[in-house]
PASE-318803 format. One record per atom (N, C-alpha, C): residue number from 1; residue in one letter; atom name; y, x, z. Coordinates in pm, whole numbers, always signed. Layout:
ATOM|NUM|A|CA|Y|X|Z $
...
! end
This chain:
ATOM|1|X|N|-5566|-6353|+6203 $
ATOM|1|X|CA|-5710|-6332|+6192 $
ATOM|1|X|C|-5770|-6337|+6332 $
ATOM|2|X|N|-5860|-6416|+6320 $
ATOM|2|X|CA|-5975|-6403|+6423 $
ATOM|2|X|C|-6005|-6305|+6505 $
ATOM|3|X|N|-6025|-6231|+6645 $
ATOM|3|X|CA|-6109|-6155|+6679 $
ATOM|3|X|C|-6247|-6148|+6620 $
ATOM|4|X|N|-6328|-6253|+6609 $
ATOM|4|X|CA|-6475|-6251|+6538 $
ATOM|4|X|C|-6508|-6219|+6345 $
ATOM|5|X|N|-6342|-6243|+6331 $
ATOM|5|X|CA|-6340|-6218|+6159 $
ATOM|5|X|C|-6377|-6072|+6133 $
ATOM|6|X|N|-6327|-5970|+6177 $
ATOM|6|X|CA|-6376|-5837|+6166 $
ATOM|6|X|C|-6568|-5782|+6164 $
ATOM|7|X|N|-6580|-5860|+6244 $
ATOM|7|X|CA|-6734|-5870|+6322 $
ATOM|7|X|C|-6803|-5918|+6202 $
ATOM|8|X|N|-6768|-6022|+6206 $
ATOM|8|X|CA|-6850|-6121|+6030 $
ATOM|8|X|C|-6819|-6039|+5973 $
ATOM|9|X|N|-6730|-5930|+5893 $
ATOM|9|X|CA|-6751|-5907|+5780 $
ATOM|9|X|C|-6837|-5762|+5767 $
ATOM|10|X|N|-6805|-5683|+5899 $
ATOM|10|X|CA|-6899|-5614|+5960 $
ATOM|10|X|C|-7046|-5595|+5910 $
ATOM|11|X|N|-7101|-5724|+5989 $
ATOM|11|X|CA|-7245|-5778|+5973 $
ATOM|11|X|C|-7243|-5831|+5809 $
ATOM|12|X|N|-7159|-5912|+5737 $
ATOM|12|X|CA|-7189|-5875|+5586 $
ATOM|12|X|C|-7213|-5728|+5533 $
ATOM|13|X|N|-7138|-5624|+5543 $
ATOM|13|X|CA|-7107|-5531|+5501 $
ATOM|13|X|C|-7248|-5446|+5524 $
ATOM|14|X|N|-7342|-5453|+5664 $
ATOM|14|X|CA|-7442|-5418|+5717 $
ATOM|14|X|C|-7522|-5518|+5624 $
ATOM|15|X|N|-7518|-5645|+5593 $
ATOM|15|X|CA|-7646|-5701|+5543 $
ATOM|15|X|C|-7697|-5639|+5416 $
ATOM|16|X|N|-7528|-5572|+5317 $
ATOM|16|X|CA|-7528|-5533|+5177 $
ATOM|16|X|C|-7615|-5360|+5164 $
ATOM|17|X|N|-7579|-5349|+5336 $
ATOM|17|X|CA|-7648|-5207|+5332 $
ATOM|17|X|C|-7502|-5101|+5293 $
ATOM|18|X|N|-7381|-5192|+5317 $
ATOM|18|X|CA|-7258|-5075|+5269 $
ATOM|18|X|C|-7200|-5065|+5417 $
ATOM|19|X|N|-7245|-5025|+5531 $
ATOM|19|X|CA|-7200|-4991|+5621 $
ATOM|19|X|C|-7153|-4892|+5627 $
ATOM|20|X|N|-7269|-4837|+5586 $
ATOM|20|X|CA|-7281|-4650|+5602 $
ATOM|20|X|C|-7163|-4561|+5528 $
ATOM|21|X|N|-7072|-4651|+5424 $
ATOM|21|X|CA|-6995|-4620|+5375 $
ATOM|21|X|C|-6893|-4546|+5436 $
ATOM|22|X|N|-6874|-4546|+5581 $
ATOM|22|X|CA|-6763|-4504|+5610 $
ATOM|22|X|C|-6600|-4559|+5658 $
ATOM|23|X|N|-6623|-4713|+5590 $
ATOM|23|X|CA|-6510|-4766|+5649 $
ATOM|23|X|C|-6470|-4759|+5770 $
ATOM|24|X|N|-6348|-4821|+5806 $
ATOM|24|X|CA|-6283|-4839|+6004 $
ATOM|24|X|C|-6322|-4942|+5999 $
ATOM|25|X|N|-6308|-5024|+5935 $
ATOM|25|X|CA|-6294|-5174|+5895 $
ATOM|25|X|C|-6376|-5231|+5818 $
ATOM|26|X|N|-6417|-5313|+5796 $
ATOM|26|X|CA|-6443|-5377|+5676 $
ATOM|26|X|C|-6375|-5454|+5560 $
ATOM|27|X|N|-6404|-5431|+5443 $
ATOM|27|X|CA|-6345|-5403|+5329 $
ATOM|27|X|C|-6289|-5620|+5319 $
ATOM|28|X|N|-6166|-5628|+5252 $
ATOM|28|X|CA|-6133|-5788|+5240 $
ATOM|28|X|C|-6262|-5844|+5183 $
ATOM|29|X|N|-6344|-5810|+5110 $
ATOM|29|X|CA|-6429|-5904|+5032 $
ATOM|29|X|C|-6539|-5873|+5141 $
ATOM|30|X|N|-6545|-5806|+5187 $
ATOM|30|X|CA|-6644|-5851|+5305 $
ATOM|30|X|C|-6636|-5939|+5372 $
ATOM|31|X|N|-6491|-5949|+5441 $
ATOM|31|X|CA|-6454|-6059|+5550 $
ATOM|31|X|C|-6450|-6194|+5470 $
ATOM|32|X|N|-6418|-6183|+5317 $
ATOM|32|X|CA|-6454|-6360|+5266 $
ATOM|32|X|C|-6569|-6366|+5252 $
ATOM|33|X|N|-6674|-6302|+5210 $
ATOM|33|X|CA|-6781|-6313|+5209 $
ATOM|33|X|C|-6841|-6394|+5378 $
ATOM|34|X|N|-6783|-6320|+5448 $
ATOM|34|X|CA|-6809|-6370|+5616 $
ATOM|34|X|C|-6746|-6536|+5607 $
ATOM|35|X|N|-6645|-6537|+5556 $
ATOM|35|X|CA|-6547|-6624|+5576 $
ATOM|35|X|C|-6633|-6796|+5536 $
ATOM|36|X|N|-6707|-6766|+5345 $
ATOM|36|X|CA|-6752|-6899|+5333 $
ATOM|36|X|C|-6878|-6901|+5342 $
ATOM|37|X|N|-6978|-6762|+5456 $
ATOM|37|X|CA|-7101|-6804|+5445 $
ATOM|37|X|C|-7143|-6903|+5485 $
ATOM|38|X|N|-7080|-6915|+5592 $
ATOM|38|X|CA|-7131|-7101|+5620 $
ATOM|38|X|C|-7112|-7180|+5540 $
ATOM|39|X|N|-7072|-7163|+5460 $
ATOM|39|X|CA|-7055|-7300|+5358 $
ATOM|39|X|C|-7003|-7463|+5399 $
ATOM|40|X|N|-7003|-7476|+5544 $
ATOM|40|X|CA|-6923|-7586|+5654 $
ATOM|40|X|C|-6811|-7539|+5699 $
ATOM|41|X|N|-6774|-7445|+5773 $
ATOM|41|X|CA|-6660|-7403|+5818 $
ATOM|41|X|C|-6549|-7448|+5724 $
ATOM|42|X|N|-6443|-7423|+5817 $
ATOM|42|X|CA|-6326|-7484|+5809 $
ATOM|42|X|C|-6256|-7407|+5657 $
ATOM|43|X|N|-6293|-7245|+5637 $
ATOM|43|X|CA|-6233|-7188|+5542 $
ATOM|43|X|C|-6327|-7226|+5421 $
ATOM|44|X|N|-6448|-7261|+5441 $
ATOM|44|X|CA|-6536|-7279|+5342 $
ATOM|44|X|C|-6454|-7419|+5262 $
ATOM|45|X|N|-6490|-7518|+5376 $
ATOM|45|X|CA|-6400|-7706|+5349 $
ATOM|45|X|C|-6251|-7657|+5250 $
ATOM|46|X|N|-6200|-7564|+5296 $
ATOM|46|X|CA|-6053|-7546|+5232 $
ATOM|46|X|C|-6048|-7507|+5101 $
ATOM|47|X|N|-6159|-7406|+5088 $
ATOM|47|X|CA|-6177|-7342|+4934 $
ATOM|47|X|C|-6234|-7479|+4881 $
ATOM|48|X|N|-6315|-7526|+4906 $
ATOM|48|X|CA|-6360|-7661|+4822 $
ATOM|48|X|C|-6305|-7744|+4766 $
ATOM|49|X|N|-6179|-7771|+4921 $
ATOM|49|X|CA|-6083|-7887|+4888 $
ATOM|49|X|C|-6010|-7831|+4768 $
ATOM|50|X|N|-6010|-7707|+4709 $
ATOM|50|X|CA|-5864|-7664|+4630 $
ATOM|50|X|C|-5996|-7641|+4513 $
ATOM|51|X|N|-6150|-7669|+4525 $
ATOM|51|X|CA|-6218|-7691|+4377 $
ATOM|51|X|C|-6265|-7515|+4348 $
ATOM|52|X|N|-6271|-7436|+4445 $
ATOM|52|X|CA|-6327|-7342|+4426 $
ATOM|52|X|C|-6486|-7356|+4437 $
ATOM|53|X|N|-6527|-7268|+4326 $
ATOM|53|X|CA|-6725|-7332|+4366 $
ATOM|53|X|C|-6740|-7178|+4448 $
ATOM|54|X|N|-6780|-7176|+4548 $
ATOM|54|X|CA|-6845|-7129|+4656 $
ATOM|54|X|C|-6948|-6965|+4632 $
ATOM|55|X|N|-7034|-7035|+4526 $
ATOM|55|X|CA|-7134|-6990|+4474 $
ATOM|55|X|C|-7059|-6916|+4379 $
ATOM|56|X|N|-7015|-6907|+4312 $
ATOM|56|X|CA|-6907|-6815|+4183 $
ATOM|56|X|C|-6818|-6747|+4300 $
ATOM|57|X|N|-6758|-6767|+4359 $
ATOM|57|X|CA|-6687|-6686|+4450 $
ATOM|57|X|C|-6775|-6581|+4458 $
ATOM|58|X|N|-6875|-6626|+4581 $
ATOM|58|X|CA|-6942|-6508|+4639 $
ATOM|58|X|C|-7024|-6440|+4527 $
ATOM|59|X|N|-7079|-6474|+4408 $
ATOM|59|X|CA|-7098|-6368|+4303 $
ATOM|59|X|C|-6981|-6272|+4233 $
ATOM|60|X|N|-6874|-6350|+4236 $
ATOM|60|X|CA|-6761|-6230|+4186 $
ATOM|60|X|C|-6716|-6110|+4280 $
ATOM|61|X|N|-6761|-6168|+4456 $
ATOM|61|X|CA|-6694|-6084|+4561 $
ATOM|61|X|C|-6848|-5947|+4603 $
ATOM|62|X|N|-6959|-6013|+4502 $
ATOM|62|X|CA|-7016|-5918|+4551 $
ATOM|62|X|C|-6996|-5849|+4400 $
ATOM|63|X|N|-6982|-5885|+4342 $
ATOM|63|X|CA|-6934|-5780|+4186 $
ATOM|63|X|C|-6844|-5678|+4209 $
ATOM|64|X|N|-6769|-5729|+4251 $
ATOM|64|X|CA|-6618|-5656|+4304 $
ATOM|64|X|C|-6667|-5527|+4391 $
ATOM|65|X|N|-6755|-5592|+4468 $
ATOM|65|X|CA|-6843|-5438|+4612 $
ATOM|65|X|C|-6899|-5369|+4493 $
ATOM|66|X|N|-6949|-5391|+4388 $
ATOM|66|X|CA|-7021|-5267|+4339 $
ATOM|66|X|C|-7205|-5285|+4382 $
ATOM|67|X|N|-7244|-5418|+4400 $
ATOM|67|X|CA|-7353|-5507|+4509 $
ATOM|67|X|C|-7461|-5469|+4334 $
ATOM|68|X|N|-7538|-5362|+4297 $
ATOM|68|X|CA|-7646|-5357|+4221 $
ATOM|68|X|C|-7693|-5537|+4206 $
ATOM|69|X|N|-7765|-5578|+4091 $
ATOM|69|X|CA|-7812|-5710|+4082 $
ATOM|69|X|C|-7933|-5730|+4132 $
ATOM|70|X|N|-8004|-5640|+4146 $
ATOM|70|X|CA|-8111|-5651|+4211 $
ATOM|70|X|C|-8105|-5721|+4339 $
ATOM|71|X|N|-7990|-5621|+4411 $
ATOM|71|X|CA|-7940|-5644|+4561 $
ATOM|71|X|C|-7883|-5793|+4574 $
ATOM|72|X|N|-7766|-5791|+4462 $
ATOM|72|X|CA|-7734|-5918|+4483 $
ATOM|72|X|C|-7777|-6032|+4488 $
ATOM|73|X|N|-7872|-6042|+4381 $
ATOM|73|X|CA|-7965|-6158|+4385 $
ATOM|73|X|C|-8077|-6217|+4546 $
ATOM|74|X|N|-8068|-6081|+4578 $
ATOM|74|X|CA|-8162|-6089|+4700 $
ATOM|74|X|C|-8050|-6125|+4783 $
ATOM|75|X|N|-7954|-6058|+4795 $
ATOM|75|X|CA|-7877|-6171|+4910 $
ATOM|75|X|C|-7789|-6284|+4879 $
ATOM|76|X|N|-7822|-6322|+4758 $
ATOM|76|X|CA|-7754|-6471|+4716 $
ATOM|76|X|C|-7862|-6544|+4771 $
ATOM|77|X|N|-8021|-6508|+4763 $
ATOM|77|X|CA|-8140|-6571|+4780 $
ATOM|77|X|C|-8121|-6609|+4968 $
ATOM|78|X|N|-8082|-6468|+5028 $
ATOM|78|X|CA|-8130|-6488|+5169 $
ATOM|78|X|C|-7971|-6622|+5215 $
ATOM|79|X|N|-7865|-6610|+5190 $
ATOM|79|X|CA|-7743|-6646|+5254 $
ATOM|79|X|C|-7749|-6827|+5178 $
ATOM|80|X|N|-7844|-6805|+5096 $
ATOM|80|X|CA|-7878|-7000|+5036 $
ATOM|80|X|C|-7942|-7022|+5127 $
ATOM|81|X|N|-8065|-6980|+5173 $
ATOM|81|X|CA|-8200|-6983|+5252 $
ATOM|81|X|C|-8160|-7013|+5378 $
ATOM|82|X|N|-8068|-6974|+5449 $
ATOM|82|X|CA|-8009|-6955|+5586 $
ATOM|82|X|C|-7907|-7061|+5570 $
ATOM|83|X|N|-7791|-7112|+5478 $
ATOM|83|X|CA|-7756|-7195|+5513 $
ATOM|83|X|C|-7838|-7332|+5477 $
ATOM|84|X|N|-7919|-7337|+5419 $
ATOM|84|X|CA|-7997|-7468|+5383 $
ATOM|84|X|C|-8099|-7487|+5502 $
ATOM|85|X|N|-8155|-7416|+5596 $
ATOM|85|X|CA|-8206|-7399|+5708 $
ATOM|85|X|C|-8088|-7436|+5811 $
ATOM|86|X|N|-7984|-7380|+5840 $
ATOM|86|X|CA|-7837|-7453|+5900 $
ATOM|86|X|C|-7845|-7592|+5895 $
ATOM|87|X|N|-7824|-7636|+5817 $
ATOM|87|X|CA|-7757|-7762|+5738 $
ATOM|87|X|C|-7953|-7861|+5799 $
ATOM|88|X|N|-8015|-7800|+5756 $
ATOM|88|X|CA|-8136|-7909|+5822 $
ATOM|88|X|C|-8147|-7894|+5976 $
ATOM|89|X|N|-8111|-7830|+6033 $
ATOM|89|X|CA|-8105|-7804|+6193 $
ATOM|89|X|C|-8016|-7866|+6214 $
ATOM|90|X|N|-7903|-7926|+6165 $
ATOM|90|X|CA|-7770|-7999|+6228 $
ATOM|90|X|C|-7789|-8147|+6155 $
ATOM|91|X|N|-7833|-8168|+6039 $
ATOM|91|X|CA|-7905|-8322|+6022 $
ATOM|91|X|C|-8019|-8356|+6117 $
ATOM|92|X|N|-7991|-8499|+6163 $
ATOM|92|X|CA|-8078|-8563|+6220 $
ATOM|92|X|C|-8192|-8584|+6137 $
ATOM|93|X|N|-8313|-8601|+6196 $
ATOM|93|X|CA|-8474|-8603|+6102 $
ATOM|93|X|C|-8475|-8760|+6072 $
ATOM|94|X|N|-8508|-8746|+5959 $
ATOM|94|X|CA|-8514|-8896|+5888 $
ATOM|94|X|C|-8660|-9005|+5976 $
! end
């Protein structure tokens, strides 16, 4: 594992508002959650290549946290928003 993998899942764990929980660490489904937010990265490309959909992942991994739907929906909304903003900053303008 990464030095920065802890950190990402960290800052997930802070985005869900489950910081305060108490962990040392952050919890495994945090750190995948960190893992395919980019949706480019190398672990993201890997889950793909093996036909995992992305989007069903990260709804089962925030099921798994205990992520209210309210909540979840709002950060399925913000982590689409941010990588589709990504993804047009690294395409060239037509």
């Amino acid at each position: 594992m990464s030095p920065g993998e802890p950190r990402a899942g960290r800052k997930e764990a802070e985005r869900l508002g489950q910081a305060h929980l108490g962990y040392a660490e952050p919890r495994p489904a945090h750190m995948l959650l960190a893992l395919i937010t980019e949706g480019e990265g190398s672990p993201a490309r890997l889950f793909n290549d093996f036909g995992v959909n992305l989007e069903k992942m990260r709804e089962d991994l925030l099921a798994a946290l205990d992520v209210p739907g309210d909540e979840r929906e709002m950060y399925l909304r913000q982590r689409i928003a941010s990588e589709q903003a990504r993804r047009q900053q690294r395409s060239p303008e037509g």
